[in-house]
C-alpha positions in Angstrom: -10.3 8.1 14.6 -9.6 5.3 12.3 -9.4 1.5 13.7 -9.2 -1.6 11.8 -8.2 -2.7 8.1 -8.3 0.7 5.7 -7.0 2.8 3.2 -5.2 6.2 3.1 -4.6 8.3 0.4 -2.5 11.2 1.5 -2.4 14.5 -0.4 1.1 13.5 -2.4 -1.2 10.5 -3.9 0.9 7.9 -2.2 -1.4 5.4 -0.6 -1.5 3.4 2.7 -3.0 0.1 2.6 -3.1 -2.0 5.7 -4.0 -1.6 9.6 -4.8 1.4 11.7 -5.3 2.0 15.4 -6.3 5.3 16.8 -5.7 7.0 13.2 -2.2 5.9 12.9 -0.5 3.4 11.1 -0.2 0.1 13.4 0.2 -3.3 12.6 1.1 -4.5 8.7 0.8 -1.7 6.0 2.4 -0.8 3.0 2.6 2.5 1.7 2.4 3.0 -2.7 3.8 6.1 -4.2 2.6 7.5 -7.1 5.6 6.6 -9.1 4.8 2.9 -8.5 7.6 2.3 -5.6 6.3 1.0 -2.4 7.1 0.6 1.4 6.0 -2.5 2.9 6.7 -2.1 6.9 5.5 -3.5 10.4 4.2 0.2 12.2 3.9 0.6 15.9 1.9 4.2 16.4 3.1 5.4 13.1 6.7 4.3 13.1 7.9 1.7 11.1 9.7 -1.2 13.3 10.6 -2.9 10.4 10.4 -3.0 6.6 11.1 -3.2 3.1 11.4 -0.3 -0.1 10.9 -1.6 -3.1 11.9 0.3 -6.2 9.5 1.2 -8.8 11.5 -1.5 -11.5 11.3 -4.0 -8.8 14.9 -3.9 -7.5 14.7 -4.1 -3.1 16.5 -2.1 -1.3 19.0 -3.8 1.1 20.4 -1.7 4.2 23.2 -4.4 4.9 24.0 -6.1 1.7 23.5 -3.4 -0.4 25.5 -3.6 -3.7 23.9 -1.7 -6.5 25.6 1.3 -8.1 28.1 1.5 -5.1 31.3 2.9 -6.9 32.5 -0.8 -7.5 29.3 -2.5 -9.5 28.2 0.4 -11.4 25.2 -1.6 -13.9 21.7 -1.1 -14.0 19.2 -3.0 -12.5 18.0 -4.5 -15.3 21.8 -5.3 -16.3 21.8 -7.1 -13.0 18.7 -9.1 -13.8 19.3 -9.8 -17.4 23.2 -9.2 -18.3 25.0 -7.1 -20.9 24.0 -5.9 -24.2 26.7 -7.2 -26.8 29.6 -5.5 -27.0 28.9 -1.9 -28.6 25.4 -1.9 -27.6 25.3 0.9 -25.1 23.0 0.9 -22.0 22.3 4.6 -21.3 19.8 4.6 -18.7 18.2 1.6 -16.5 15.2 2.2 -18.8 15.9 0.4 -22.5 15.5 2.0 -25.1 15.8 5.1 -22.9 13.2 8.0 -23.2 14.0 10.8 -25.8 14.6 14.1 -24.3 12.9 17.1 -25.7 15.6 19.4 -27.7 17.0 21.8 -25.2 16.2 19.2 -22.0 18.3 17.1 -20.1 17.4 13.9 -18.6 17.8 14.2 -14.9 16.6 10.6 -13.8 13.1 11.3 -12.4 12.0 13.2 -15.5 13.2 16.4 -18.2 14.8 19.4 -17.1 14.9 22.5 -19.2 17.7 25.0 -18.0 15.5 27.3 -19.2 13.1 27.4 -17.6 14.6 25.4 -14.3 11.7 23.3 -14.2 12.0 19.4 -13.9 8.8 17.6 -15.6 8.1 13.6 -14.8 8.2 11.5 -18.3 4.2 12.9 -18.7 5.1 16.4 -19.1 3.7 17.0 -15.4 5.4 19.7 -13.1 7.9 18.4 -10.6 9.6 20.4 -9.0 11.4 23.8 -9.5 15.5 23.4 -9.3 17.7 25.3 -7.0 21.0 26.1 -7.6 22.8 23.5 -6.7 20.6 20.8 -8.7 20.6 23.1 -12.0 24.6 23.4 -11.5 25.0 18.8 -10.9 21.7 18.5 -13.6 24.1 20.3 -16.3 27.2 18.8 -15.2 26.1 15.2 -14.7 23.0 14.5 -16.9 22.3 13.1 -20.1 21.7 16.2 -22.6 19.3 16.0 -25.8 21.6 16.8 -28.3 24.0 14.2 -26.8 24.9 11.4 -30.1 24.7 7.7 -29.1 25.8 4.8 -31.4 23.2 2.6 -31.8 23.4 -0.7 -32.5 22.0 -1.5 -36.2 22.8 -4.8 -37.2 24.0 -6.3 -40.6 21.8 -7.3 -43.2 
């Protein structure tokens, strides 16, 4: 089994960088998902005793103080790091400018979803995932849609 200092690469593609014993995690490690998020943990056999998710745009999660998008501070994280946009500049997503969504497609977070075809896509076009029920019925309800109008900000000559 492994020992020592190593690397993992499990069959989702997130990665485990750190030490082993008996060919489990032990010791520091930090696992990488795909989508560039990251766990960095203390393990004992495998289970994390301790540690720390970080969010793909950098923003920490924090069990006790945690305060972002918790029904009273509802900005983005990148709001939070570098303010507001003037007034009657929207925001629409944490991601500015936000991605366009092909016609049909609504923006569900993680990537596209066509109602279609009930398939969720990443931002590459790649397959996600298949949506049940309940995700088509909050997706439609709750989602950013292609054909949505946003005023954008053009400013005076």
């Amino acid at each position: 089994r492994m020992e020592g200092f190593g690397r993992y690469t499990l069959p989702t593609g997130t990665e485990y960088r750190g030490s082993l014993w008996d060919g489990m995690f032990h010791g520091k490690g930090e696992l990488e998902l795909p989508r560039g998020s990251g766990y960095r943990a203390l393990w004992d056999r495998g289970v994390p005793t301790q540690g720390k998710y970080t969010f793909a745009d950098g923003l920490e999660y924090d069990e006790e103080k945690w305060r972002y998008c918790d029904g009273y501070d509802r900005r983005f994280y990148t709001e939070i790091c570098s303010g507001f946009k003037p007034p009657g500049i929207p925001q629409l997503t944490n991601l500015d400018p936000p991605k366009m969504i092909p016609e049909g497609c609504y923006d569900c977070g993680d990537g596209f979803y066509n109602p279609k075809t009930r398939v969720v896509v990443d931002y590459k076009h790649k397959f996600l995932r298949n949506a049940d029920d309940d995700e088509h019925e909050w997706i439609l309800r709750t989602c950013r849609k292609a054909w949505d109008r946003t005023t954008e900000h053009k400013p005076k000559p």
